[in-house]
C-alpha positions as CSV (number, residue, x, y, z in Angstrom):
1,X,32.1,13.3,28.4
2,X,34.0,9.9,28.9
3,X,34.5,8.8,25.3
4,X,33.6,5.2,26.2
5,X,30.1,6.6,26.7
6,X,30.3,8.3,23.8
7,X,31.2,5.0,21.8
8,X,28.8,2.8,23.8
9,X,25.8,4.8,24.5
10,X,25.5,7.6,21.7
11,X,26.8,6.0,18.6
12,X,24.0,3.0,19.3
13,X,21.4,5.4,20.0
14,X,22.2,7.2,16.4
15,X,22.3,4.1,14.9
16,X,19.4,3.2,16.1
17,X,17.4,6.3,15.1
18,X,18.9,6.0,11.8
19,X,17.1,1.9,11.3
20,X,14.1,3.5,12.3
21,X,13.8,6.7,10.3
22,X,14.7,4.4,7.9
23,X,11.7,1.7,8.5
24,X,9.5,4.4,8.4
25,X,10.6,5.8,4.9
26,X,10.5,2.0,3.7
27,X,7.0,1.5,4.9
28,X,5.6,4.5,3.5
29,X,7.1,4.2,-0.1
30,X,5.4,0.7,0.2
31,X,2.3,1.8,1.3
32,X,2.1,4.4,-1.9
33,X,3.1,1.7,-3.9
34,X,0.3,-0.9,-3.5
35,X,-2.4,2.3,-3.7
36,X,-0.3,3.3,-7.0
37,X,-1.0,-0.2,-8.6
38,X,-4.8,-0.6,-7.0
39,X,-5.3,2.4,-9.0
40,X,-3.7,1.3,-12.2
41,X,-6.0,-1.7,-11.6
42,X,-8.9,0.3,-11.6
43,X,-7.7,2.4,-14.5
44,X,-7.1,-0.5,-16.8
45,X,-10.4,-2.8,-15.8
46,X,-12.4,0.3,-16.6
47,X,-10.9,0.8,-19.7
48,X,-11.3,-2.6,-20.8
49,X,-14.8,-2.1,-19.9
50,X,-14.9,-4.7,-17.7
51,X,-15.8,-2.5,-14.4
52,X,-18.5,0.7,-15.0
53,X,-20.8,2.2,-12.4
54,X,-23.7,-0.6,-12.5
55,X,-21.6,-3.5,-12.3
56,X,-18.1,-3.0,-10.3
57,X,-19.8,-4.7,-7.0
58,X,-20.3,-7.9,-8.8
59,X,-17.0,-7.5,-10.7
60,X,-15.0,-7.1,-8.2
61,X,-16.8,-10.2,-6.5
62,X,-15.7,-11.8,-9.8
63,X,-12.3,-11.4,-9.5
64,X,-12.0,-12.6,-5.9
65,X,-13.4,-15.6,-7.2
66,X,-11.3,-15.8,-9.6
67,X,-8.2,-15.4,-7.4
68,X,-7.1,-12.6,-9.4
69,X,-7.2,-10.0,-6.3
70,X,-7.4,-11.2,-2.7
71,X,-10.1,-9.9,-0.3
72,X,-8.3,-7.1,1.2
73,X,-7.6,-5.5,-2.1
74,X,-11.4,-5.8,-3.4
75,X,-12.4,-3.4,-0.5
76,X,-9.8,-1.3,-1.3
77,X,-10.6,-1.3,-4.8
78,X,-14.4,-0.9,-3.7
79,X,-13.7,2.2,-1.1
80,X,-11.7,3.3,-4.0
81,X,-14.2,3.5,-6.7
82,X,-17.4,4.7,-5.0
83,X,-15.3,7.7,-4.3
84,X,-14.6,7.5,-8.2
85,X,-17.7,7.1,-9.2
């Protein structure tokens, strides 16, 4: 092996792999982090009583109006707690 191909082709290549593994790991730790917080969400609005089993539709509903979560998050929240509950 020519070690201009070795400093051109393979090192870039490795480097390469290494961004992407990388991306991968960011991404995931992200992801785990927003489902970490809905649920901390979920925990605290039940415990303040503001979200039981008869009325977390509507109250979820609420707080989209409200601008307090957006859209996406309320059906997360929603999937979320019918599984709960």
């Amino acid at each position: 092996m020519d070690p201009s191909e070795f400093f051109f082709l393979i090192l870039p290549l490795a480097a390469l792999v290494a961004i992407l593994v990388a991306a991968v790991l960011y991404l995931a730790r992200k992801e785990n982090t927003i489902q970490h917080k809905e649920m901390e969400t979920l925990h605290e609005l039940t415990r303040t009583g503001e979200i039981d089993k008869e009325n977390f539709s509507m109250a979820l509903q609420d707080l989209v109006n409200q601008k307090v979560i957006d859209k996406d998050s309320c059906e997360r929240l929603r999937k979320l707690l019918e599984k709960a509950l």
